[in-house]
N, C-alpha and C positions, 0 to 999 in steps of 0.2 A: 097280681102284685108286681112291681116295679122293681129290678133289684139293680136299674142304674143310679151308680154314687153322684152328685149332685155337684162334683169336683170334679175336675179333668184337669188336664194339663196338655199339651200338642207341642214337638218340637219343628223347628220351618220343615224339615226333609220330611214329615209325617204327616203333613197337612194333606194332600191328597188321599193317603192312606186313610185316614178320620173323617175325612168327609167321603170317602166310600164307608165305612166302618159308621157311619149315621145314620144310615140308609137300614141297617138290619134292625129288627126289631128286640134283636137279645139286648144292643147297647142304645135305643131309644130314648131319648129322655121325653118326659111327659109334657106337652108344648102348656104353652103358659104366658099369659098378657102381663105385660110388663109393667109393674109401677115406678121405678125406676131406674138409672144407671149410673156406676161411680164408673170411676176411674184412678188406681193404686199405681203406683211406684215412679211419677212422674217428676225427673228431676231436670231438663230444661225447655222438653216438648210443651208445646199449649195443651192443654186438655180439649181445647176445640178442633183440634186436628186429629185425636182420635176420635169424637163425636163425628168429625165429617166425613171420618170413612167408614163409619158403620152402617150395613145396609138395614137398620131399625131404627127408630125411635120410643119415645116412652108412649106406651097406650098400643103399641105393636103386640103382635101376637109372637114370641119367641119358641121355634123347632130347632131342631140338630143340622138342619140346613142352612138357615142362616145364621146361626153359631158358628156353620163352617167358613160361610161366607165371609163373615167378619174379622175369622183368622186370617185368612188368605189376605186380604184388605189390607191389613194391619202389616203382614209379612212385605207386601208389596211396598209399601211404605221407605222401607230399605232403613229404615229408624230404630227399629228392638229387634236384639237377638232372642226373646223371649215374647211369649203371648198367652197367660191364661184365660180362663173363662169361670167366673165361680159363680152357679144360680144361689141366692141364699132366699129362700121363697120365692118371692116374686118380685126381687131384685136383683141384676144381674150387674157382676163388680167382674169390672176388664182390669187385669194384673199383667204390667208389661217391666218390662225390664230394657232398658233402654241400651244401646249401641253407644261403647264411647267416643265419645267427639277427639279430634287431630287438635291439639292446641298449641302443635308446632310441627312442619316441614323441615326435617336438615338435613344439609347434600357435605359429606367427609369427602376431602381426596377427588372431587369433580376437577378438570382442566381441557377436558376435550370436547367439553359441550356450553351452551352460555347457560349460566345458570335459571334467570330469567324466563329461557324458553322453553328449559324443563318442566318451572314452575306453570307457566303456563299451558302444557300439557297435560300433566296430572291433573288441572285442576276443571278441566274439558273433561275428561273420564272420570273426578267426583272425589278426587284426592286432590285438599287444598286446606289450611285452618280452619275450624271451626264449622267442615263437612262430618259427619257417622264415620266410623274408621269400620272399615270394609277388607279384610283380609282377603278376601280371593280377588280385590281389586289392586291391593299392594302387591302380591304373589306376578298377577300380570302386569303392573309397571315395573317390577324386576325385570321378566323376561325381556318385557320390552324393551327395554335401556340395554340389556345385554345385547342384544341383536343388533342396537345400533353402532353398539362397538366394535359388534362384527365388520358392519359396515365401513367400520373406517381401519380395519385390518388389524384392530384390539383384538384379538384373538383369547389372548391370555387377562382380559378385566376381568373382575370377580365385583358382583357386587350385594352386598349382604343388610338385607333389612332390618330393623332392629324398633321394637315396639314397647318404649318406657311408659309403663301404667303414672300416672300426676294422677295430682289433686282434681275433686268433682267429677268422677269420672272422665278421665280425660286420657289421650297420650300423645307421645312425642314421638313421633316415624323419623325415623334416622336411616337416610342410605347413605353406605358406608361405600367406597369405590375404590378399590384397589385396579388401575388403570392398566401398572405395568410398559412396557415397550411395546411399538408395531410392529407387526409380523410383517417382514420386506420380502420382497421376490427376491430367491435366488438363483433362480436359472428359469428360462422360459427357452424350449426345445421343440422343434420341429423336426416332424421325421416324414419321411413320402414325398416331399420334395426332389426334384430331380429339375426343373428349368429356370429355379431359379434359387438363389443360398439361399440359408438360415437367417444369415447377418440382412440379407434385403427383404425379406417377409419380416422378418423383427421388425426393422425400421418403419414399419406401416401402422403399428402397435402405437396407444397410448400406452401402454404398461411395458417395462424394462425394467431390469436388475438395477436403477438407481443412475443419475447423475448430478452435474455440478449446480442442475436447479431443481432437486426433487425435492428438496424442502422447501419448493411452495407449491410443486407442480403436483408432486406425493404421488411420483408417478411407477412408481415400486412401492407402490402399497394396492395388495389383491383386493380386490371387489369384484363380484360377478356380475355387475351391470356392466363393469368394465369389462369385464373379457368378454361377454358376450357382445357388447359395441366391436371389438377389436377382433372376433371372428369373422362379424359380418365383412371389415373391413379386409380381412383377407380372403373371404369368400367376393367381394367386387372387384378386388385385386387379380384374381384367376381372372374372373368370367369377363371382364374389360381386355384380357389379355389370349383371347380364343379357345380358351378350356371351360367349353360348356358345360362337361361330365365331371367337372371339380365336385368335389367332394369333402368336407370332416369326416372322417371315421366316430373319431375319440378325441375326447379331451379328460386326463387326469388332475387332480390337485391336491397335490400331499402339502402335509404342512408339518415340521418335525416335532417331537415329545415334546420339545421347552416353547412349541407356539410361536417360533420367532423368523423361523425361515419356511417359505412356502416354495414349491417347485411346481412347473405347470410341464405338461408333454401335451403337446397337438399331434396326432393322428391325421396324414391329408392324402390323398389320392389321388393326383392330378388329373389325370385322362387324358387323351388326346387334344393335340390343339386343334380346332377346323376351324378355314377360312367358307367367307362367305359366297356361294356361290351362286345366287339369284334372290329377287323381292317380286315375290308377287303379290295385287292388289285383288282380295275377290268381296263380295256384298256390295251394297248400295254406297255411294260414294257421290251421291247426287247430281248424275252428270261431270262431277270435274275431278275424272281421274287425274288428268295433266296436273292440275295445280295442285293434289295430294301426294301426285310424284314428285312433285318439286321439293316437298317439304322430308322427305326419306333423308333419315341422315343416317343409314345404314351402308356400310361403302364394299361395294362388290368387289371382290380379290382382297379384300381385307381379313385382318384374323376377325372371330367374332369376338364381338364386344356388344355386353348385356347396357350398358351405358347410351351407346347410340339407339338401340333397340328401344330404351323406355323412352328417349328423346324422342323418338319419331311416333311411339306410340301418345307420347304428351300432345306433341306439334297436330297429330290426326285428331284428337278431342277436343284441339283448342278451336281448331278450324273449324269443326263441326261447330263449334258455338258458336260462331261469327254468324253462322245463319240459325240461330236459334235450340239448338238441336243442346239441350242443356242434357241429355241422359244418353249420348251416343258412347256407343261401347266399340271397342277395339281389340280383337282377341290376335295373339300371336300365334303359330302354330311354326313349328318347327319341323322341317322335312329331312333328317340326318343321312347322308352316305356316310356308314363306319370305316365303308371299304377306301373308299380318297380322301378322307376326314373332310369333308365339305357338307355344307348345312345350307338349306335357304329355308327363306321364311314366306309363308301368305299372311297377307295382316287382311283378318276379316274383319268388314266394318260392315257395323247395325245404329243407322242413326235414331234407330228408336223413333220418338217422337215431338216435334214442337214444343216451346213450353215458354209461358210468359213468367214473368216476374211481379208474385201475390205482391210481397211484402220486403221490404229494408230494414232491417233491424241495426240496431248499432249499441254493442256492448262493452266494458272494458272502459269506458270515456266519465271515471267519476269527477273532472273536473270540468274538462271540456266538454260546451255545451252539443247536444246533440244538432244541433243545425249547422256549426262549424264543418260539422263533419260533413252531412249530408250534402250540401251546396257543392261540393265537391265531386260530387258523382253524377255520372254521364248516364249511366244506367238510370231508368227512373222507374216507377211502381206502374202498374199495370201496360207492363210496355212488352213485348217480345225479349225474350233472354237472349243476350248478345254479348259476345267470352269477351272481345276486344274492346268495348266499352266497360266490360267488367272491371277488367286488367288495368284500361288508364284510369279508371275513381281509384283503382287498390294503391294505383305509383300518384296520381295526385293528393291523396290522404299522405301517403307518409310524405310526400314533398313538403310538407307544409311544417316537418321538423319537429311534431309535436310529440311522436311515439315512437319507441323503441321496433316495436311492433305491432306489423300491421298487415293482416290475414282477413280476403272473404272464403266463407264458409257456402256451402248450397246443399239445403234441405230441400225437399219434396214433400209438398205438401197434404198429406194424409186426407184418403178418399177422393184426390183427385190423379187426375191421370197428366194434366198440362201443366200444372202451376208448380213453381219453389219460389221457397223466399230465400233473401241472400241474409248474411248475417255479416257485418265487419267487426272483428273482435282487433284492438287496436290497447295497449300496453304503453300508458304513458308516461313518461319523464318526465323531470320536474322541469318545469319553462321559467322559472326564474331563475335567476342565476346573479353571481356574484365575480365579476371578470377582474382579475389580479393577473398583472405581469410582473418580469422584475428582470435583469439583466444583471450580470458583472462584467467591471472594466474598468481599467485603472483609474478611467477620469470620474466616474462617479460614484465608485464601488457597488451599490446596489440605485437601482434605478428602479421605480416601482409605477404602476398606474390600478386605476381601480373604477369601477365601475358597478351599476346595477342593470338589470334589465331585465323586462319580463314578457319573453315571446307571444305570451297566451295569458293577457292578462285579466284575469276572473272569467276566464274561461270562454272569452269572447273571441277570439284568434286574432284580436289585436294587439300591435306590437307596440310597447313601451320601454325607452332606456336612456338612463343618464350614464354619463359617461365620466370620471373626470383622472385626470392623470395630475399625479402631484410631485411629478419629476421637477426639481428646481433649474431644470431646460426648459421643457416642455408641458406648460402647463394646459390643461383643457378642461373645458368643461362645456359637455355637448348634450341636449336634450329631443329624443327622437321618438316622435309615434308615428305609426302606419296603421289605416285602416282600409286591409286588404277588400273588402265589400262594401267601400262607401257609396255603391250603387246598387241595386240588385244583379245587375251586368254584371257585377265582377269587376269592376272601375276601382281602383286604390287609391288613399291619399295618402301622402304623407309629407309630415311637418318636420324640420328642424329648427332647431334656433341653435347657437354656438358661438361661445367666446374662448379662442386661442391667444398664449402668450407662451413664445419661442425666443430661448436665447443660445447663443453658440454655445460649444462645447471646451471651451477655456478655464473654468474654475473659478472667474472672473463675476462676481454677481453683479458687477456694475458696469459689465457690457451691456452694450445694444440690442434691444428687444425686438419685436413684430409682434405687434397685435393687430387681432382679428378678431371682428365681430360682425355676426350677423342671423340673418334667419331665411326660409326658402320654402314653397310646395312644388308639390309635382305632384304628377296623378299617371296610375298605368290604365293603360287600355289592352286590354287582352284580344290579342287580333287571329289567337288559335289557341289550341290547345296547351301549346309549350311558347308561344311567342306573345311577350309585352312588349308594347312600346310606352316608354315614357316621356309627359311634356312637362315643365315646367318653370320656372322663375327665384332667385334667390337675390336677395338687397344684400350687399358685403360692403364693410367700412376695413380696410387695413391702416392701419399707422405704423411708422418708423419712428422707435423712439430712439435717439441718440443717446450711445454710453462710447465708451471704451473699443476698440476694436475694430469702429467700424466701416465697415469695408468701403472698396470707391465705388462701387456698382452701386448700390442702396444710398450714397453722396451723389452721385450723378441722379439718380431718381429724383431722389428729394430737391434738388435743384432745379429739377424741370416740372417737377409733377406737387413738390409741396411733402410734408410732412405724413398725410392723410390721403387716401385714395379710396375714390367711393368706386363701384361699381352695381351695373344689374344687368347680371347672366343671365340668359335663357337656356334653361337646359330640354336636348333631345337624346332619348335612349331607346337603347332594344335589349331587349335579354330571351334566349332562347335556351329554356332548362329541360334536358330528354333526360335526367338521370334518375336511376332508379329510386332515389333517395336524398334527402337534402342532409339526413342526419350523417350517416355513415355509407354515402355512395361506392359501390363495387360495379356498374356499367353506366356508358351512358355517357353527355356531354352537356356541357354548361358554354355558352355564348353570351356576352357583353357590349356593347356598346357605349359609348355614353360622351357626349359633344356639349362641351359650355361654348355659348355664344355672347360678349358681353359690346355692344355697341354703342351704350352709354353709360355715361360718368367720364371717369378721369381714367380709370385701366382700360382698355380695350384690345380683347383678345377673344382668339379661339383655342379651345383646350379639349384635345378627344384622346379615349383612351378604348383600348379593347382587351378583351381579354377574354380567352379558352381554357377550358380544364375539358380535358380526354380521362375516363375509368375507363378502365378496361382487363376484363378477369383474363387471368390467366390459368386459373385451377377455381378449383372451389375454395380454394385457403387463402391462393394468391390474387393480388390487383395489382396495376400496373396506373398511374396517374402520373399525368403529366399537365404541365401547365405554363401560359404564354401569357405573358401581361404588358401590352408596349402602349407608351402615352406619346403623346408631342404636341408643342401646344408654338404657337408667333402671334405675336404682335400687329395690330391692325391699323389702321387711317395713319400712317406711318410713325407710329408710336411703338416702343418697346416694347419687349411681354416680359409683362409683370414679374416679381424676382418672386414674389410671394404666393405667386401661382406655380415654381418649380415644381418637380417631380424630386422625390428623394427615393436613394436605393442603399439596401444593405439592412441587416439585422433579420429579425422576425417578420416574415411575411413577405420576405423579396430573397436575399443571400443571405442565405445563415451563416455563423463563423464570420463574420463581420459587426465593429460597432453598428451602431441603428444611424442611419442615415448621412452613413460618409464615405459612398461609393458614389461619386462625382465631383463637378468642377470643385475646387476650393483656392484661397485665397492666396496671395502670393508664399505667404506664410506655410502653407498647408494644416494650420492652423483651424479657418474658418470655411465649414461644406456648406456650400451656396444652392447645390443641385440644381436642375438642371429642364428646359422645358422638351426634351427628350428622354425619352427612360428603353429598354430593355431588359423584360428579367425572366427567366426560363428556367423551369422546377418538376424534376424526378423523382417521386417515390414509388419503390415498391413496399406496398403496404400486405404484412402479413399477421393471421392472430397469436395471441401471447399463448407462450406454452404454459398449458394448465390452463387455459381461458377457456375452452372446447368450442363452442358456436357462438360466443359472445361475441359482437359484434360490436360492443361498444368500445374495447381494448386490443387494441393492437400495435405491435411494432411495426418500424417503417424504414429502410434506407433511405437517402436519399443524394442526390446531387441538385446543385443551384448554379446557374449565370444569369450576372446583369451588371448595368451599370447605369447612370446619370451621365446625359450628355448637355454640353452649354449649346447658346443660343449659335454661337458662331463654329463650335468645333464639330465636325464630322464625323459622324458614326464610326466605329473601327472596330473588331471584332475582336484585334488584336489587345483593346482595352478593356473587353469583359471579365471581370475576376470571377472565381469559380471556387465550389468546396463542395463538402461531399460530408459525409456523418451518417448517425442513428439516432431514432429520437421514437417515443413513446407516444401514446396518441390514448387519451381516454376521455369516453363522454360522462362525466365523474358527477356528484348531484350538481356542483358547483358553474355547470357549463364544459365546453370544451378542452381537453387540457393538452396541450403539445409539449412536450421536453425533449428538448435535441440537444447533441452535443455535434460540433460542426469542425472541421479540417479545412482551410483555404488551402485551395490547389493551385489557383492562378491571385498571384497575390504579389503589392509593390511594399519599397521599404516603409514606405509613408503609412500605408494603410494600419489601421486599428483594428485590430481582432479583439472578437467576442464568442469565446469559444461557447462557452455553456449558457442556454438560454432557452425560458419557457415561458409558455403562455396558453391561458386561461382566456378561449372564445375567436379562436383566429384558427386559418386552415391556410398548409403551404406556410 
């Protein structure tokens, strides 16, 4: 006899339990072929979706095993808080009881997070409208949200969930957020020090009691990534400074009853300071000890410093891969005298073994096309692995302006003993861009230009940009493509066409214009690695239209040469780019050239211009940039040089703190800047990053100092006529393009001269 009930009922935590509890023969149920199956209590689920997780069908033979199976199924589903099973003969009716559905998300009292992004997280974990409401999953996006308020030094948020039963089974999840104030440092203490204060180990610290820019730098507000960064920082601090045996003890962090003030104590142990007292070289070094000597930047009678120590252990790896040697190791070993405090080191080297290069990967590039990239590299696939061809595809990739970021990786490629593939991961910025200037100044109040242009246009690395400025001086409107691989060589072309209309700076609209129009190609030829030369040819029409004002220079012109002056220039250039970076360079040098020769038409002249930009790091924080820009241009087959070929100086992009191009000749009046076919202008920034920016590379402040000037055809260079300023100005590569904001001081300055203190701009450097 049978005396199992033909009812059950299973709760989800007792499912394993009942399907062990199936298996004995006291609670067996008597197996039996199915004639049918319902399904009861379904109020939005499809009833086909519990049919497709049951492991039977109709004409199935049904046991206590697949009865278990099909709870379990069902459970899994994450859809009913309930699952019966009812046999009524030989029909078997599945009773669920469904999980109510979220048919509202709201966030009370949120300010310190976007809401948007929250919503966007919960809904990755399966809380979002119109998902099963899942308590042990709201329980942990509380905690979650808590912790992150930890992280931002909420200390004291509270936040409380609240689950209103609605109509059709439904509810409404309400996080309620009580934020409160951030818990700020109040005292950050060092103790064990003895060579150097408290006050100069703080200062090495991102984290301090608070200053005049912690509300955005939020740099008194605790976080242990942060103090953990800012240990290490004081542990490179010692070991840079000869205390090998430096040491943390301890690190405490109280944070008082009301949550509001936190206190931190550093525990340190200095040790002894030792100088370095010898380098010795022992393992294979492949015949060229001398030139792995050369590369030791470890300095004997020096304190130690763990800084030169990992430089020379870099400098020996890198070297090693110049001749293939992609897996050579470098071990340090340190030989201590405690008794003279002196230390020297052997650096063992194991070059392991050769290894070619499988494979080039290139990830991170969802715009730009993956051949932009790769043309770029020196390294090629099944070739010998080589650090210094590595090194220049890594600095000619980012030369090219495209990314933020730009890192090779090197794998080892699995089962083999010779081969890796490289990987470049490259982090791109947006290459269109929208370039807005503007200036103030009495004579124009706001002066504006505008532009498009798209460096990497559909992802081809061809450069595209109109240009047009709608200053009621300076009108322009200039359209420019370049196509850096218009040969497989690596041969460039590029095209301008351009129409300019310039009027003095009087207020006067019915002064005297210069217009300009024309178009031009040229083409580089890559004659190394860092050196182009370019050739090419531009058609120019200038006219002098007569108004008001104007001058005898441009009367005399027009009297000998006409209204209209055609020319066709041949241009020759060179440009020599060693910088690390075309976006945001920190080493490294930039060279210019560039010579118009115009021998027919009505102008005829020569016009060359050169110019150097020097990076040069000073710290890892700090650069030092400096930059040389001199033009000079005369007149040929004894004709004048052209007025409309001058050079102009002053404003943005030559002297800051200067109107925009009224540092030269000008008109008896002082009225009208004629500029000038000589120029000089010579530009100092020290560039450092924004506090609170951390590694950003894209934000930084800048000091800076400028001279220059516009010289005429007939007056003399003088040095004693350079005007000069000085300022700070902001530097960010923003989506928009480039952006520079300076505020500028003239140092060397006449009464005549126009100042333009404040001025920024959107795609110009210097």
């Amino acid at each position: 006899m049978n005396f199992l009930p033909q009812q059950f009922r299973l709760q989800p935590l007792c499912v394993l339990i009942a399907a062990a509890l199936g298996s004995m023969s006291a609670w067996a149920i008597e197996p039996f072929k199915l004639k049918d199956i319902r399904v009861e209590g379904l109020q939005r689920i499809e009833s086909g979706t519990v049919f497709a997780s049951l492991p039977f069908r109709v004409g199935d033979l049904y046991n206590d095993e697949s009865g278990a199976a099909a709870i379990r199924a069902l459970f899994a589903l994450g859809l009913f808080k309930d699952v019966r099973l009812d046999a009524q003969g030989d029909v078997l009716v599945v009773i669920v009881e469904e999980r109510p559905s979220i048919s509202e998300v709201e966030w009370v009292g949120l300010k310190e997070f976007d809401k948007d992004v929250l919503v966007k997280a919960l809904k990755e974990v399966g809380i979002s409208e119109g998902r099963p409401f899942d308590k042990a999953l709201a329980d942990k996006a509380e905690q979650e949200l808590k912790r992150q308020y930890i992280t931002r030094s909420l200390y004291g948020a509270e936040v409380v969930t609240t689950v209103t039963p609605v109509e059709r089974n439904r509810v409404k999840l309400t996080f309620t957020v009580t934020e409160g104030g951030p818990s700020k440092i109040k005292e950050i203490r060092i103790t064990g020090n003895q060579a150097f204060t408290e006050d100069t180990l703080k200062d090495q610290f991102n984290l301090d009691v608070g200053g005049w820019l912690s509300w955005y730098t939020k740099s008194d507000r605790y976080s242990r990534t942060k103090l953990n960064a800012d240990l290490e920082t004081l542990r490179s601090y010692y070991l840079s400074r000869g205390f090998l045996e430096f040491r943390i003890d301890s690190t405490q962090v109280a944070i008082s009853p009301d949550k509001q003030d936190i206190s931190i104590a550093i525990n340190v142990t200095e040790g002894e300071r030792f100088v370095v007292s010898g380098v010795k070289l022992e393992g294979n070094y492949l015949g060229k000890d001398d030139e792995f000597k050369a590369l030791v930047k470890i300095g004997l009678g020096q304190p130690y410093n763990a800084e030169t120590v990992a430089e020379t252990t870099k400098a020996f790896t890198d070297y090693f891969g110049k001749f293939g040697f992609a897996f050579a190791r470098v071990d340090v070993r340190p030989e201590i005298d405690r008794l003279n405090n002196r230390v020297s080191f052997v650096l063992q080297a194991e070059p392991s073994r050769r290894a070619y290069v499988r494979r080039i990967n290139v990830a991170g590039n969802n715009r730009t096309r993956d051949e932009v990239i790769r043309r770029e590299f020196r390294q090629l696939e099944s070739a010998w692995y080589d650090g210094d061809k590595i090194k220049l595809s890594r600095d000619r990739v980012d030369r090219l302006g495209f990314f933020t970021e730009v890192n090779i990786d090197t794998q080892e490629v699995p089962a083999t003993t010779d081969q890796v593939d490289l990987t470049i991961n490259v982090v791109e910025k947006p290459t269109g861009s929208v370039t807005l200037g503007a200036g103030f100044s009495s004579t124009e109040k706001v002066a504006l230009s505008f532009g498009i242009r798209q460096e990497n246009a559909f992802g081809s690395g061809n450069y595209l940009a109109t240009e047009v400025n709608t200053s009621k001086y300076n009108r322009t409107i200039v359209i420019s493509t370049t196509d850096p691989y218009y040969t497989p060589e690596g041969i460039s072309r590029t095209i301008d066409v351009f129409h300019r209309t310039t009027r003095p700076y009087l207020g006067d609209l019915n002064a005297y214009s210069l217009v300009s129009s024309g178009a031009g190609m040229r083409f580089g030829v890559p004659f190394s690695e860092i050196d182009t030369v370019y050739f090419g040819a531009n058609l120019e029409q200038t006219s002098i239209r007569p108004g008001t004002n104007l001058p005898n220079a441009y009367v005399e012109y027009m009297q000998q040469f006409g209204y209209t002056s055609n020319s066709l220039p041949l241009t020759v250039g060179w440009a020599r780019d060693g910088r690390d970076s075309a976006l945001v360079p920190t080493r490294g040098m930039l060279q210019r050239f560039n010579s118009d020769l115009s021998m027919a038409g009505d102008a005829r002249y020569v016009r060359t211009n050169y110019q150097i930009q020097q990076y040069t790091p000073l710290t890892k924080r700090y650069t030092l940039a400096l930059n040389v820009d001199l033009g000079w241009g005369q007149g040929l087959s004894n004709r004048p040089y052209p007025l409309f070929k001058n050079y102009f100086v002053g404003g943005l992009g030559s002297v800051r703190g200067f109107q925009q191009s009224t540092l030269g000749p000008s008109d008896s009046t002082n009225s009208l800047y004629l500029g000038g076919p000589k120029k000089i202008v010579m530009n100092a920034e020290l560039l450092a990053p924004f506090p609170g920016a951390g590694n950003d590379r894209t934000l930084r402040l800048f000091a800076f100092t400028d001279v220059g000037r516009a010289f005429g055809e007939n007056e003399k260079i003088s040095l004693s006529e350079l005007r000069s300023s000085y300022g700070v100005g902001l530097s960010w590569i923003s989506p928009m393009g480039p952006l520079r904001f300076s505020y500028a001081m003239p140092m060397r300055r006449q009464v005549a001269d126009k100042i333009q203190r404040l001025q920024f701009q959107i795609g110009t450097s210097f």
